[in-house]
GUKE-820812 format. One record per atom (N, C-alpha, C): y, z, x; residue in three letters; atom name. Coordinates in pm, 1 decimal, decimal comma, padded with zeros to 6 digits, always signed. Example, Ala and Ser with C-alpha at 12.3 -4.5 7.8 and 13.67 -1.06 7.14 Angstrom:
BEGIN
<drentor <-00569,0; +00780,0; +01319,0>; ala; N>,
<drentor <-00450,0; +00780,0; +01230,0>; ala; CA>,
<drentor <-00330,0; +00780,0; +01320,0>; ala; C>,
<drentor <-00225,0; +00708,0; +01285,0>; ser; N>,
<drentor <-00106,0; +00714,0; +01367,0>; ser; CA>,
<drentor <+00003,0; +00787,0; +01290,0>; ser; C>,
***
This chain:
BEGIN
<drentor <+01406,6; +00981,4; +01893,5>; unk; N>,
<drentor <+01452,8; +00843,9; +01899,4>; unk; CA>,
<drentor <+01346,5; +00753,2; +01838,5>; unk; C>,
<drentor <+01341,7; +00661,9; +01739,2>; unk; N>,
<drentor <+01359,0; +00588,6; +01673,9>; unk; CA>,
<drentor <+01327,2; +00406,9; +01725,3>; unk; C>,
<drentor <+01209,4; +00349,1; +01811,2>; unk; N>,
<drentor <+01206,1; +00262,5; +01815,7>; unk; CA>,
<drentor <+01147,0; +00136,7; +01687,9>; unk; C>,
<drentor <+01233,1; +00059,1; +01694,0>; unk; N>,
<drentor <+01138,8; -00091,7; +01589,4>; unk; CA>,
<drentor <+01016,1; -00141,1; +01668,5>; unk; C>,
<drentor <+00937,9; -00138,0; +01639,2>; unk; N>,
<drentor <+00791,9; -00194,8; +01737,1>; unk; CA>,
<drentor <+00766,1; -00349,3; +01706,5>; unk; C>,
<drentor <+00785,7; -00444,4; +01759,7>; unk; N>,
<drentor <+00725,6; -00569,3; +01723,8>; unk; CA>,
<drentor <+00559,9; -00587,3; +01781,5>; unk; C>,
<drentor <+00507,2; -00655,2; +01672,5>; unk; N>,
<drentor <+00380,1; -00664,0; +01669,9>; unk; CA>,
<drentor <+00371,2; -00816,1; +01795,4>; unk; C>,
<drentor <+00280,8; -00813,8; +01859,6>; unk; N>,
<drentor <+00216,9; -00874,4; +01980,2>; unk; CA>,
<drentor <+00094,9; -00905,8; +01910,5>; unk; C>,
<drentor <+00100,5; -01098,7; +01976,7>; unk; N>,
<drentor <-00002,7; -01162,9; +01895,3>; unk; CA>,
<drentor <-00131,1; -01087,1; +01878,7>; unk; C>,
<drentor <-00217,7; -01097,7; +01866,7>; unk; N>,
<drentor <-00400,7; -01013,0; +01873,5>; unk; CA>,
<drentor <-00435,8; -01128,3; +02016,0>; unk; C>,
<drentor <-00457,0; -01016,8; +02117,6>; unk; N>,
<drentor <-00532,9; -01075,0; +02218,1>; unk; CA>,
<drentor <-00696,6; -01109,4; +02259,3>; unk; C>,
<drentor <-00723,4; -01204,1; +02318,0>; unk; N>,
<drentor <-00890,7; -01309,0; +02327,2>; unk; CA>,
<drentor <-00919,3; -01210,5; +02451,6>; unk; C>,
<drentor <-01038,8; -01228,7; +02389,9>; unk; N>,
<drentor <-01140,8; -01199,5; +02482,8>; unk; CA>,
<drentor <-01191,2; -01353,0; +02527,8>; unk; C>,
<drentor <-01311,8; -01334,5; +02674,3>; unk; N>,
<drentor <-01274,8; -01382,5; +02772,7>; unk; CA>,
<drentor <-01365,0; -01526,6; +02710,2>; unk; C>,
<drentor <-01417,6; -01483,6; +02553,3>; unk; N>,
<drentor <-01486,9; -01609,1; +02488,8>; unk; CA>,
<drentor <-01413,7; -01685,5; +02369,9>; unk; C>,
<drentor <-01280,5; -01623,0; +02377,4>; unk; N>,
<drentor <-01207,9; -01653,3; +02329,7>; unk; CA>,
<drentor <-01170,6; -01615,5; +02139,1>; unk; C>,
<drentor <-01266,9; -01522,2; +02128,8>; unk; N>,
<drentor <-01212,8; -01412,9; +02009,0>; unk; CA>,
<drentor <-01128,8; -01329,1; +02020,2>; unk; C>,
<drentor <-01085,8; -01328,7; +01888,7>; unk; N>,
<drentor <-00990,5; -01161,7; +01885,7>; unk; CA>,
<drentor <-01094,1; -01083,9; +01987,0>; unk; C>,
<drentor <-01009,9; -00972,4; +02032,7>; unk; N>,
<drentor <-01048,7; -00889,4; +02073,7>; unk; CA>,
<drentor <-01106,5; -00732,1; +01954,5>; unk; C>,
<drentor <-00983,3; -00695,2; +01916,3>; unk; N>,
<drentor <-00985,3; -00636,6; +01819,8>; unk; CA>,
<drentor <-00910,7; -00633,0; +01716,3>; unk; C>,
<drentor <-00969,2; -00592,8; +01564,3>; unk; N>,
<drentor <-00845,4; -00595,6; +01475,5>; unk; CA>,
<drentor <-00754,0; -00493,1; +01430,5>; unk; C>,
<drentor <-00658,9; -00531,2; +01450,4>; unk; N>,
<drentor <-00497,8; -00462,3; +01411,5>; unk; CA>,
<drentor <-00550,9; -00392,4; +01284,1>; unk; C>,
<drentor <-00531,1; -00222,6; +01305,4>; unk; N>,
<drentor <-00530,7; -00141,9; +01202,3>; unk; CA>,
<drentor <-00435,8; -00061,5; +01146,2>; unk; C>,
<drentor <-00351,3; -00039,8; +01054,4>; unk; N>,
<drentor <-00251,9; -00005,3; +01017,6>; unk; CA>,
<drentor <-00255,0; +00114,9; +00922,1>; unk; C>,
<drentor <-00136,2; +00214,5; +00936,3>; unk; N>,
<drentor <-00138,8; +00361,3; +00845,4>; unk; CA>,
<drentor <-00111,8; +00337,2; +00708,5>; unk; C>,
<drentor <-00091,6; +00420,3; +00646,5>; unk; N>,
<drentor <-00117,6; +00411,6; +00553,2>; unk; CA>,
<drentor <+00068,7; +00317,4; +00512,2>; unk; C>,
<drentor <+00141,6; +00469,0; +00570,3>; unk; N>,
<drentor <+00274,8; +00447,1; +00571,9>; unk; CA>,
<drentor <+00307,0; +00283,1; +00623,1>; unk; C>,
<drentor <+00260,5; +00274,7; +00742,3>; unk; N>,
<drentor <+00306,9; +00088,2; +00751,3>; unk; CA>,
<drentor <+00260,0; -00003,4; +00665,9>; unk; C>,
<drentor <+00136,1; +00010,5; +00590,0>; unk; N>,
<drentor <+00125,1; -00114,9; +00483,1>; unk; CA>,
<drentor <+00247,3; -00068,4; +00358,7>; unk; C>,
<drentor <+00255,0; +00089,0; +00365,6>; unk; N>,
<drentor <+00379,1; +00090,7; +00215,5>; unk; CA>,
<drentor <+00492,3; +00031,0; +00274,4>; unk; C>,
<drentor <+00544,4; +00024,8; +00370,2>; unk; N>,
<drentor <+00648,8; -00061,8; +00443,2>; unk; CA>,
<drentor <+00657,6; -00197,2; +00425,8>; unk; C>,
<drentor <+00543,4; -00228,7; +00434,2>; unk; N>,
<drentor <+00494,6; -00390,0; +00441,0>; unk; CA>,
<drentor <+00517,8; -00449,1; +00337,0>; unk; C>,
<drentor <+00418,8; -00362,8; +00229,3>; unk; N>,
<drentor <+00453,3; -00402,8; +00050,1>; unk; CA>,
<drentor <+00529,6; -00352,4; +00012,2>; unk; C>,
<drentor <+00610,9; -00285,1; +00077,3>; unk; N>,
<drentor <+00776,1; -00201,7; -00016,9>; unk; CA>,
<drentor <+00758,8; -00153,7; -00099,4>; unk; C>,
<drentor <+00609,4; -00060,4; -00089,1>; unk; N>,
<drentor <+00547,2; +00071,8; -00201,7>; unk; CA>,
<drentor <+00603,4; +00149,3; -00171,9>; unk; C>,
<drentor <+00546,7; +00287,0; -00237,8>; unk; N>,
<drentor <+00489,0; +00407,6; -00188,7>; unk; CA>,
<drentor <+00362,2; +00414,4; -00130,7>; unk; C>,
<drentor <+00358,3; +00520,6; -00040,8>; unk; N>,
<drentor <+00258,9; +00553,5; +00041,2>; unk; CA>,
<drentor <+00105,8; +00574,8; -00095,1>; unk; C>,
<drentor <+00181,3; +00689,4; -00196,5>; unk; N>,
<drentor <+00103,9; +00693,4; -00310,3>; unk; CA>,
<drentor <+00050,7; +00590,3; -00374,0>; unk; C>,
<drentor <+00118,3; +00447,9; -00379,7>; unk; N>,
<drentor <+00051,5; +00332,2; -00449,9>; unk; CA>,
<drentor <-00041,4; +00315,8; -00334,1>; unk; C>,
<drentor <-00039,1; +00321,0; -00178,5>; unk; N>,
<drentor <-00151,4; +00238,8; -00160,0>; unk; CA>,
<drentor <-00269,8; +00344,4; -00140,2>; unk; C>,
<drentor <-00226,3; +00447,9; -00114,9>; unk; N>,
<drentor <-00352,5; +00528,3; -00167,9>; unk; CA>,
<drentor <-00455,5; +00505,2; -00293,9>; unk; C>,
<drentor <-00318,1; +00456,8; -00379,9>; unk; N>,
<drentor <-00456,1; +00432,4; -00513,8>; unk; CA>,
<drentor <-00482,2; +00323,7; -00509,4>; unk; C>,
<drentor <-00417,2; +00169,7; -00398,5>; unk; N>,
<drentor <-00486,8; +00065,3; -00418,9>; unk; CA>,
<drentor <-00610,4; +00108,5; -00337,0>; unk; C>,
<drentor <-00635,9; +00225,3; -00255,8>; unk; N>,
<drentor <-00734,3; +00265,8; -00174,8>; unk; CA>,
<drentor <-00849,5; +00312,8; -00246,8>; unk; C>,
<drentor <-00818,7; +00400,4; -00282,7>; unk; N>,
<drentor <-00918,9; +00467,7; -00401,9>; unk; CA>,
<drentor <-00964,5; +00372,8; -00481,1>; unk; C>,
<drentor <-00895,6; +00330,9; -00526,5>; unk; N>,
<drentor <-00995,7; +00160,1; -00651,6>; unk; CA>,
<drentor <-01043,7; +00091,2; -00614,9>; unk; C>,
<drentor <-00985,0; +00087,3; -00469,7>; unk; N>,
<drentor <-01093,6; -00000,6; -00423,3>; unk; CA>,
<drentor <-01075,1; -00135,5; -00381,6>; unk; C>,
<drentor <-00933,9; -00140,4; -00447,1>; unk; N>,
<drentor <-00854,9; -00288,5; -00473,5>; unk; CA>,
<drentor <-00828,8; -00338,9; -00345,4>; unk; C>,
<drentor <-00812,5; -00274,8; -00190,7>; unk; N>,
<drentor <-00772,8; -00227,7; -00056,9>; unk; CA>,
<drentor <-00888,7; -00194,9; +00013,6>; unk; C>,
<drentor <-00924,2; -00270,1; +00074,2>; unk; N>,
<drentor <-01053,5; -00176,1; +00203,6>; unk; CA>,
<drentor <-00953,8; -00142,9; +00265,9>; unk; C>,
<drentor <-01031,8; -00015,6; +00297,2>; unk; N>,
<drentor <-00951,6; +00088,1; +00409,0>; unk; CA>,
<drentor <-01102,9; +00168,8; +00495,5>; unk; C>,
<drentor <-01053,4; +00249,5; +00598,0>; unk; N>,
<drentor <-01157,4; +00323,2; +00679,9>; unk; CA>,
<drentor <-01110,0; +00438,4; +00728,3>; unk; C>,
<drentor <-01217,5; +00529,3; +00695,6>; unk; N>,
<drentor <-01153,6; +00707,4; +00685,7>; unk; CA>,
<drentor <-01141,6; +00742,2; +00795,6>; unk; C>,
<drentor <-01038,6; +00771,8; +00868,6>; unk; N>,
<drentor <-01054,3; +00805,6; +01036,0>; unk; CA>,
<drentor <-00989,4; +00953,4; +00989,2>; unk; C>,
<drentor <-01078,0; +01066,0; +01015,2>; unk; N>,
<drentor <-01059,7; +01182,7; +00972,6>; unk; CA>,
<drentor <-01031,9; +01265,4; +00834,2>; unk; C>,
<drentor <-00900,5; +01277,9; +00809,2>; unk; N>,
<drentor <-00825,2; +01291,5; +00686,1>; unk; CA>,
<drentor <-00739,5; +01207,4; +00655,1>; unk; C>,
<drentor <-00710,6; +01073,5; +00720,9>; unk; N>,
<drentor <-00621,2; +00940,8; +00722,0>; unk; CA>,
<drentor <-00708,4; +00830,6; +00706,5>; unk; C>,
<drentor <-00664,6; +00734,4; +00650,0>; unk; N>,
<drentor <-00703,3; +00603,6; +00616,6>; unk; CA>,
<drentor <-00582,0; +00474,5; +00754,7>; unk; C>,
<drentor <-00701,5; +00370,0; +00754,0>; unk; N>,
<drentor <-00656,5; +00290,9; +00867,2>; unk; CA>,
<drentor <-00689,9; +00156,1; +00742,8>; unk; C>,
<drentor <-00599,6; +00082,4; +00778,7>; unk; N>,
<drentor <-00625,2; -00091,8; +00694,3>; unk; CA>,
<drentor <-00557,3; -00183,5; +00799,3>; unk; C>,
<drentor <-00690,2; -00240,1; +00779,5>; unk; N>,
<drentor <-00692,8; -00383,1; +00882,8>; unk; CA>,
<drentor <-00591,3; -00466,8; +00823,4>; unk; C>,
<drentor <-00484,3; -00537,3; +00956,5>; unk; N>,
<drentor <-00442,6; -00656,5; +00860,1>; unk; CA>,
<drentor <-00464,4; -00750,1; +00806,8>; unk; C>,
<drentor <-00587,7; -00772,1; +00847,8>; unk; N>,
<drentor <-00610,6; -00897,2; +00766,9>; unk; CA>,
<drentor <-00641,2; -00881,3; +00638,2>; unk; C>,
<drentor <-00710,4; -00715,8; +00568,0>; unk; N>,
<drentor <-00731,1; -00674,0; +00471,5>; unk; CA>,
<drentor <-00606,7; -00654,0; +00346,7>; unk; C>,
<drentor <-00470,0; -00672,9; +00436,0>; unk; N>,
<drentor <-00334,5; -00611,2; +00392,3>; unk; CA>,
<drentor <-00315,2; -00760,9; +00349,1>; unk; C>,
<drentor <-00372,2; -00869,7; +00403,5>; unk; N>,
<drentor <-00304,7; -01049,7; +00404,3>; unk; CA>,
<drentor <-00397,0; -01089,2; +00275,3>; unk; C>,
<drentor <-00516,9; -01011,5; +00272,4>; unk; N>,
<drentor <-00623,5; -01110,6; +00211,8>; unk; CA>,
<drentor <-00613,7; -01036,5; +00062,7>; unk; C>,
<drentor <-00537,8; -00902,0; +00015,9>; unk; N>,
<drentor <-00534,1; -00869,6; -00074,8>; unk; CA>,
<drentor <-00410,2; -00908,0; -00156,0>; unk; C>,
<drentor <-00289,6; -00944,9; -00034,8>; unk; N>,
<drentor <-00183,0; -01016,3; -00117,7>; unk; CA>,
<drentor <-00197,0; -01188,1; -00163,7>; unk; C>,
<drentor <-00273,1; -01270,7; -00102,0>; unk; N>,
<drentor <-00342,4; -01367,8; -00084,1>; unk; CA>,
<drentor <-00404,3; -01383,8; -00267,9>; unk; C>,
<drentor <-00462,6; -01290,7; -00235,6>; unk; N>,
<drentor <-00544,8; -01290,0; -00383,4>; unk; CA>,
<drentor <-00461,9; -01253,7; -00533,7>; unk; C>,
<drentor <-00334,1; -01177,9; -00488,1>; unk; N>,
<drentor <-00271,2; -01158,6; -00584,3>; unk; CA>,
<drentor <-00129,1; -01246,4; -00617,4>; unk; C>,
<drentor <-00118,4; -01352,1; -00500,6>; unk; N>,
<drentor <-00013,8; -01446,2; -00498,8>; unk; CA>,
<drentor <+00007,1; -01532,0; -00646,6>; unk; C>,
<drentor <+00098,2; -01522,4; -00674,0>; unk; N>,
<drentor <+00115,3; -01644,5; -00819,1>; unk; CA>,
<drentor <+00238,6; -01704,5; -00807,7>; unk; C>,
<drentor <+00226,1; -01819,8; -00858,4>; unk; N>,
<drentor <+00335,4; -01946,5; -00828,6>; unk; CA>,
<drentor <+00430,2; -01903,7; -00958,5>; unk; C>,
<drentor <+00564,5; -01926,5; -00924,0>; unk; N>,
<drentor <+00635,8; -01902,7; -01031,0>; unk; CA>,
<drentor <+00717,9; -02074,8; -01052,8>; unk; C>,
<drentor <+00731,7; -02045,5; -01174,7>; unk; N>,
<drentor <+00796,7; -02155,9; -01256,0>; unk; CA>,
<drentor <+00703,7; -02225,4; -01322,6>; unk; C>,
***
């Protein structure tokens, strides 16, 4: 079975920071950007993407997933 997961704001600590940051598979950022898993591997490899090797899998922060589309945003018309 098959649940949709909604994401829950990032919770404060008791000084009022994030606590921690939201890290995501490989597969949920290709979801996100409506890739392949294979494109973000190679935005991984180039470098174009911070990512962090947790074993034989890669983890990407979201804010890393916001700040790389951010940078590639262009206004049309």
């Amino acid at each position: 079975m098959v649940r949709d997961v909604q994401r829950k704001p990032q919770a404060q600590t008791g000084e009022g920071r994030p606590a921690q940051p939201a890290y995501l598979t490989v597969a949920e950022v290709a979801a996100q950007l409506r890739v392949s898993n294979m494109t973000v591997y190679r935005l991984v490899q180039s470098g174009e993407l911070a990512a962090v090797r947790v074993g034989r899998s890669y983890r990407i922060r979201e804010d890393d997933v916001d700040r790389f589309l951010a940078e590639r945003y262009t206004q049309a018309g």
